[in-house]
C-alpha positions as CSV (number, residue, x, y, z in Angstrom):
1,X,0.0,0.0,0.0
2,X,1.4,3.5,-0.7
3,X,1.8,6.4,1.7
4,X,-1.0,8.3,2.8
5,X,-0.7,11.8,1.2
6,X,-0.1,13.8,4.4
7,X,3.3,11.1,5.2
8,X,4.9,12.5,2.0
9,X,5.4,16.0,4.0
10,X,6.8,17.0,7.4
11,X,5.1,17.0,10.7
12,X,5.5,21.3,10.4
13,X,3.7,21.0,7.0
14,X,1.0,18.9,8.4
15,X,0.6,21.2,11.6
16,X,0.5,24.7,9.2
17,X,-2.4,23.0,7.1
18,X,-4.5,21.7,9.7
19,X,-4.1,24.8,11.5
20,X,-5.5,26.5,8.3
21,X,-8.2,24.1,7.9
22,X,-9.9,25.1,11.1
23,X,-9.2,28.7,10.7
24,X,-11.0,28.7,7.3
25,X,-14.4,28.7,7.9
26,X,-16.0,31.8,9.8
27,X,-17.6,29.9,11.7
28,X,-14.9,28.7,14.0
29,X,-13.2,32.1,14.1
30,X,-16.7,33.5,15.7
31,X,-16.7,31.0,18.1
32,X,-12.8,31.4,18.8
33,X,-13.4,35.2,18.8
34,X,-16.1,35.1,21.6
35,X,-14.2,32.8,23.9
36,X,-11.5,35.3,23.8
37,X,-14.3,37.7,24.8
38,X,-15.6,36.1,27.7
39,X,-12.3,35.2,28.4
40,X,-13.7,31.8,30.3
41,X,-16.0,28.6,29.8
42,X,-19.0,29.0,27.8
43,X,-21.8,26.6,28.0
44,X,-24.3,26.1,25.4
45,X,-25.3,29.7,24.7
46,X,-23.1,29.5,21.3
47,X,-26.5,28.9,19.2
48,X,-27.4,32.4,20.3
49,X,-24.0,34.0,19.9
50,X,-23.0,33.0,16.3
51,X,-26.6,32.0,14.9
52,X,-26.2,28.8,13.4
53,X,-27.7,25.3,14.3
54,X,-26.8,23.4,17.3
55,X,-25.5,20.3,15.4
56,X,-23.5,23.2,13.0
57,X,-22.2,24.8,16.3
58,X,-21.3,21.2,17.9
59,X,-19.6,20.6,14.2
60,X,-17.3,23.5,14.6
61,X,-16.5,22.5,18.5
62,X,-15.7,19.1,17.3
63,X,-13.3,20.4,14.3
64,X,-11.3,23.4,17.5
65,X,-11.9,20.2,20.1
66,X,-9.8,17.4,18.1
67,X,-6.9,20.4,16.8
68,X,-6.8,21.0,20.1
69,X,-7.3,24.7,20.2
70,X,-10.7,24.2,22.8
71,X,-10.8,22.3,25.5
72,X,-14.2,21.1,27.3
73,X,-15.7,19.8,30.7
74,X,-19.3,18.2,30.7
75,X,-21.6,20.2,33.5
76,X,-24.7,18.5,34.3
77,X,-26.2,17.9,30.8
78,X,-24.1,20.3,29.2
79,X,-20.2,20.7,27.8
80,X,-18.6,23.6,28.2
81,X,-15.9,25.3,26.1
82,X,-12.8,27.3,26.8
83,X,-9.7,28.2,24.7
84,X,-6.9,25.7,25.4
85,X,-4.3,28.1,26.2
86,X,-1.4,25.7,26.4
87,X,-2.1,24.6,23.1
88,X,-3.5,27.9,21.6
89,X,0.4,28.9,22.4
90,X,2.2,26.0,20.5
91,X,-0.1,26.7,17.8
92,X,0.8,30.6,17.1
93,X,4.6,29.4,17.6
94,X,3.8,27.4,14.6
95,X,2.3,29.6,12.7
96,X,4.5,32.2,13.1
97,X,7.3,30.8,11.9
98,X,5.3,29.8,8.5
99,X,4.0,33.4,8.5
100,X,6.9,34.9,9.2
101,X,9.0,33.9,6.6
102,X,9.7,36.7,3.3
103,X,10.5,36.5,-0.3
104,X,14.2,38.0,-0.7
105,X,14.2,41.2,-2.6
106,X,15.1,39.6,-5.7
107,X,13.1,39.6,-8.8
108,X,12.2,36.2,-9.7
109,X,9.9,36.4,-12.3
């Protein structure tokens, strides 16, 4: 059997893209963007908040949940959400060093 696609490039490569994965639907950056703005747990008042369906909300958790970005406890009947700081860290490391790389001043084309 040959290689998966992803095995063909490096763990940094595989990091940068699922990174951009989750951060390309607007979705998830509303739901990132209010847990910054609570700035703690939120518990199922996200339907509200962004406007979209509870299984579409519970989608978008599930996609920042298994990256690793959110991280959440179960209250009562309920999960609740907060920004994974630890990992939220290790991710803009990565990112930054994609994004911060420049073209040289040379004219290539």
């Amino acid at each position: 059997m040959g290689l998966a696609k992803t095995e063909m490039f490096t763990d940094e490569q595989n990091k940068v893209s699922l990174f951009a994965k989750v951060f390309g639907h607007p979705a998830r950056i509303a739901i990132l963007q209010h847990l910054f703005k609570i700035n703690s747990c939120v518990c199922g008042d996200l339907v509200n908040e962004i406007g979209l369906a509870q299984p579409t909300i519970s989608q978008h958790l599930k996609e920042l949940k298994n990256l690793g970005l959110i991280k959440g406890n179960v209250e009562g009947t309920s999960v609740c959400y907060c920004i994974d700081s630890e990992n939220w860290t290790a991710m803009k490391s990565v990112m930054s060093q994609f994004l911060d790389q420049d073209v040289s001043k040379t004219s290539c084309c």
